[in-house]
Backbone as CSV, one residue per row, in Angstrom:
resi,resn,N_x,N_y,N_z,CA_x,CA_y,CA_z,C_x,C_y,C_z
1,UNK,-13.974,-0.689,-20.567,-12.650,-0.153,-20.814,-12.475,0.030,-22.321
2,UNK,-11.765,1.219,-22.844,-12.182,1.513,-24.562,-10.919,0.553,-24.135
3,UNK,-11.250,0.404,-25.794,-9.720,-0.644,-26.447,-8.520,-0.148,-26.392
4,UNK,-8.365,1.114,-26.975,-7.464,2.132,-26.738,-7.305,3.723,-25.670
5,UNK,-7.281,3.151,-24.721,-7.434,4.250,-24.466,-6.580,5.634,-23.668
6,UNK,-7.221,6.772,-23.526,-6.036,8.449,-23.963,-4.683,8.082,-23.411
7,UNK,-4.081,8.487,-23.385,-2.587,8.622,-23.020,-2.557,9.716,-22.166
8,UNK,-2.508,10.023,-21.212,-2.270,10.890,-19.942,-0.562,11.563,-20.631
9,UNK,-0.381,13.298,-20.120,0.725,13.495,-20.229,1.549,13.060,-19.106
10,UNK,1.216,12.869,-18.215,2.178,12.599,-17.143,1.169,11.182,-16.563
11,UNK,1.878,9.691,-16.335,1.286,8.799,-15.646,1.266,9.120,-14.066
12,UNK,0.540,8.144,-13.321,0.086,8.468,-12.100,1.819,8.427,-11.106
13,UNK,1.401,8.725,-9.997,2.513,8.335,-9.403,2.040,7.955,-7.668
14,UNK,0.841,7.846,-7.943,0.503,7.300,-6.314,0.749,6.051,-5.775
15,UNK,1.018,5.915,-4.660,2.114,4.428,-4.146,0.698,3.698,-4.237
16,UNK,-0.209,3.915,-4.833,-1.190,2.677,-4.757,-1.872,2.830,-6.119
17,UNK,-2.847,1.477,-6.873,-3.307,1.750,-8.093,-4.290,2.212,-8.487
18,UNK,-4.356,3.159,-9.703,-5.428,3.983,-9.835,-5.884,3.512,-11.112
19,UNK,-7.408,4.076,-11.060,-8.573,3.688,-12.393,-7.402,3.745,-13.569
20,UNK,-6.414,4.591,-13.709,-5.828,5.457,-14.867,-4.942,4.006,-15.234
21,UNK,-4.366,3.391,-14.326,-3.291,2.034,-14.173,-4.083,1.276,-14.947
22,UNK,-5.727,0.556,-13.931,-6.032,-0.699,-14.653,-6.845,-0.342,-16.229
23,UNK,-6.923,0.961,-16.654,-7.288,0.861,-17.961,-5.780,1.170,-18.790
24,UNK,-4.845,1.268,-18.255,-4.061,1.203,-18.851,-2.926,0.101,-18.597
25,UNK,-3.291,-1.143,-17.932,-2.438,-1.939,-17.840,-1.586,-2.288,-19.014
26,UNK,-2.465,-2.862,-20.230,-1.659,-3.451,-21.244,-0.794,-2.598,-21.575
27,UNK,-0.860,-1.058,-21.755,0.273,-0.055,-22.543,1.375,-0.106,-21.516
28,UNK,1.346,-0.434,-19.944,2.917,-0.353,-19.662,3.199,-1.916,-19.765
29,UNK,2.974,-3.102,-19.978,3.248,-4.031,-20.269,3.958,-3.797,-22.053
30,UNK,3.197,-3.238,-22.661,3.845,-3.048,-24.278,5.782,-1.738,-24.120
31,UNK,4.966,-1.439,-23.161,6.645,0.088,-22.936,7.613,-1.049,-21.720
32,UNK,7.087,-1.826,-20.968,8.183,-2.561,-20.968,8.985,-3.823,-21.537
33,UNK,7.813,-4.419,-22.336,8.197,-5.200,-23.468,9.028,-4.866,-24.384
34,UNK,8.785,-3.794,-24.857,9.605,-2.357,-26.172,10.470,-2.231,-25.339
35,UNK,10.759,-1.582,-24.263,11.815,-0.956,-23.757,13.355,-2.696,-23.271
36,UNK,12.791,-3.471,-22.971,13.122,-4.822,-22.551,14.007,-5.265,-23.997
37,UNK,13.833,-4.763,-25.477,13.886,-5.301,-26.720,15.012,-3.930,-27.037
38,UNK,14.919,-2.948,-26.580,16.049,-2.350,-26.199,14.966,-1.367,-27.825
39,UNK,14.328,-1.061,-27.721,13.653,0.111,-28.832,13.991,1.317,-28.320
40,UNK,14.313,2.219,-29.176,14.655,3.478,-29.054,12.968,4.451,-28.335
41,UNK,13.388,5.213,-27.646,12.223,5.523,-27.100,11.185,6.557,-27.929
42,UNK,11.990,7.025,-28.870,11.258,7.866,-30.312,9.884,6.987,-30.534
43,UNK,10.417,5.521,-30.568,9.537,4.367,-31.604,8.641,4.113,-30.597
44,UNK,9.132,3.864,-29.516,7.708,3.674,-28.390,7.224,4.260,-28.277
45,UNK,7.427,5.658,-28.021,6.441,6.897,-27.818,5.430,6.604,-29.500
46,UNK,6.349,6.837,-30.192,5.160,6.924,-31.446,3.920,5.831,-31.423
47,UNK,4.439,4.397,-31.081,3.713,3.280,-31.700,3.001,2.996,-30.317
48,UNK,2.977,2.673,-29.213,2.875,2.652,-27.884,1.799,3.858,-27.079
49,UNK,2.587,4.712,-27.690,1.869,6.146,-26.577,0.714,7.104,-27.544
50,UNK,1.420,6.859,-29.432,0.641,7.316,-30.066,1.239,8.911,-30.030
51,UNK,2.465,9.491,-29.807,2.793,10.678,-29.569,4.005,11.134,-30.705
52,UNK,4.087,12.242,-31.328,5.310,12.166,-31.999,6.339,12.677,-31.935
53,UNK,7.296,12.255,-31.582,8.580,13.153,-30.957,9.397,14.114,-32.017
54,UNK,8.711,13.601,-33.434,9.697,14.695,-34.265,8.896,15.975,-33.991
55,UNK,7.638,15.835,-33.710,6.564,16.930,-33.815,6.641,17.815,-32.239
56,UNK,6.772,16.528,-31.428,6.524,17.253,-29.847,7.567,16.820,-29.157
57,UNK,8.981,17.129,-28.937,9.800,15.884,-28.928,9.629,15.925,-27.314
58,UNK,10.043,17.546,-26.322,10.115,17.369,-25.086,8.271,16.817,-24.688
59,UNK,7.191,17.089,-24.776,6.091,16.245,-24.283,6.213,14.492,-24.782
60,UNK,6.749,14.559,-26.084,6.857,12.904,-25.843,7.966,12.325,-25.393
61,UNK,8.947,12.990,-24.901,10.208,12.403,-23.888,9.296,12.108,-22.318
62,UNK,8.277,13.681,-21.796,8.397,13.489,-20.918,7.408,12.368,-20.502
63,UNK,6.260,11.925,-21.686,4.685,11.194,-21.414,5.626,10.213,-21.127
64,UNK,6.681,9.529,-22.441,7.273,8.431,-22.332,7.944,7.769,-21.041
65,UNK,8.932,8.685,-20.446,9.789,8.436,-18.808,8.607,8.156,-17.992
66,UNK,7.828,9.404,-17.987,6.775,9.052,-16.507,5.822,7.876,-16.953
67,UNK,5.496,6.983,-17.965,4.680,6.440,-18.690,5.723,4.816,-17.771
68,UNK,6.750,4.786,-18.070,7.584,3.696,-17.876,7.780,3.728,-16.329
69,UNK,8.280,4.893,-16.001,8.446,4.792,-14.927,7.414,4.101,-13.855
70,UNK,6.207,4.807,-14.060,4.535,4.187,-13.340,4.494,2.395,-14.112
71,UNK,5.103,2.067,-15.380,5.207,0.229,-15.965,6.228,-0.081,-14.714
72,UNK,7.339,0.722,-14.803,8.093,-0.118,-13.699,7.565,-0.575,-11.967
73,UNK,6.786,0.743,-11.621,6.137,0.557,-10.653,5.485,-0.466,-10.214
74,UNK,4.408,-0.587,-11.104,3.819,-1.825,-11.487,3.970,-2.772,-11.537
75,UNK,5.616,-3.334,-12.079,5.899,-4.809,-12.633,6.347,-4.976,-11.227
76,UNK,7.225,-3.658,-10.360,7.478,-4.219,-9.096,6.711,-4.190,-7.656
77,UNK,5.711,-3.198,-7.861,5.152,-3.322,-6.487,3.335,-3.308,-7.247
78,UNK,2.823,-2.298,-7.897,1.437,-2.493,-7.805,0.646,-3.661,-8.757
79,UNK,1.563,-4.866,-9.133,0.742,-5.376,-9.486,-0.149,-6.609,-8.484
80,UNK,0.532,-6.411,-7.085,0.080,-7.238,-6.329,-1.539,-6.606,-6.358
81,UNK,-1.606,-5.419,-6.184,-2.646,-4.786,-6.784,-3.899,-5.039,-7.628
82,UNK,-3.165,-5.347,-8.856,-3.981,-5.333,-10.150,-4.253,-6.668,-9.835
83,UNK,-3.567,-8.262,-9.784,-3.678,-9.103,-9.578,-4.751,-9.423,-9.093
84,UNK,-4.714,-8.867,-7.398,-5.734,-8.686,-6.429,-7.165,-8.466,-6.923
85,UNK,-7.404,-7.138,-7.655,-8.451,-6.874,-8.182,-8.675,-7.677,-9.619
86,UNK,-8.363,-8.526,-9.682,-8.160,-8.949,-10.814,-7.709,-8.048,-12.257
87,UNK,-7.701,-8.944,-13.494,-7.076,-8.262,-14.699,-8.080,-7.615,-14.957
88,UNK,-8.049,-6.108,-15.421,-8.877,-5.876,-16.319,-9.644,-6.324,-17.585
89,UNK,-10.411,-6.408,-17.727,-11.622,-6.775,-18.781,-11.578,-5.804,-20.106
90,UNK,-11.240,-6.620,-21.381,-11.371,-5.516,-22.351,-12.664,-5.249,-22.784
């Protein structure tokens, strides 16, 4: 698993977890941590997603929503999932 790795424009949205999830576990754990701390979503997208909203603002509104939305997924239903298969390995 790279250390960092791409940022998808749109996260997954399948009711079950995909390769794209467990290499990207830690980044929706960091967008709901950020988002939980009440950060403006400009700053997450930038620092988090790596995207810049002064530059791209509607692609980094939309990476950001569907990005959280698939963290929320997660924190509530697929991590029985990730768990299951265990944590990813950096």
């Amino acid at each position: 698993m790279p250390a960092e790795p791409k940022i998808a424009d749109l996260a997954p949205s399948a009711h079950e977890l995909t390769s794209y999830d467990k290499e990207h576990a830690v980044t929706y754990m960091r967008l709901l941590d950020a988002t939980a701390d009440k950060a403006d979503w400009r700053e997450i997208a930038r620092i988090v997603l790596g995207l810049d909203p002064a530059v791209e603002p509607d692609r980094a509104r939309r990476t950001f929503e569907s990005h959280l939305a698939r963290a929320n997924w997660l924190a509530g239903q697929g991590y029985r999932d990730l768990l299951g298969g265990g944590w990813p390995k950096p």
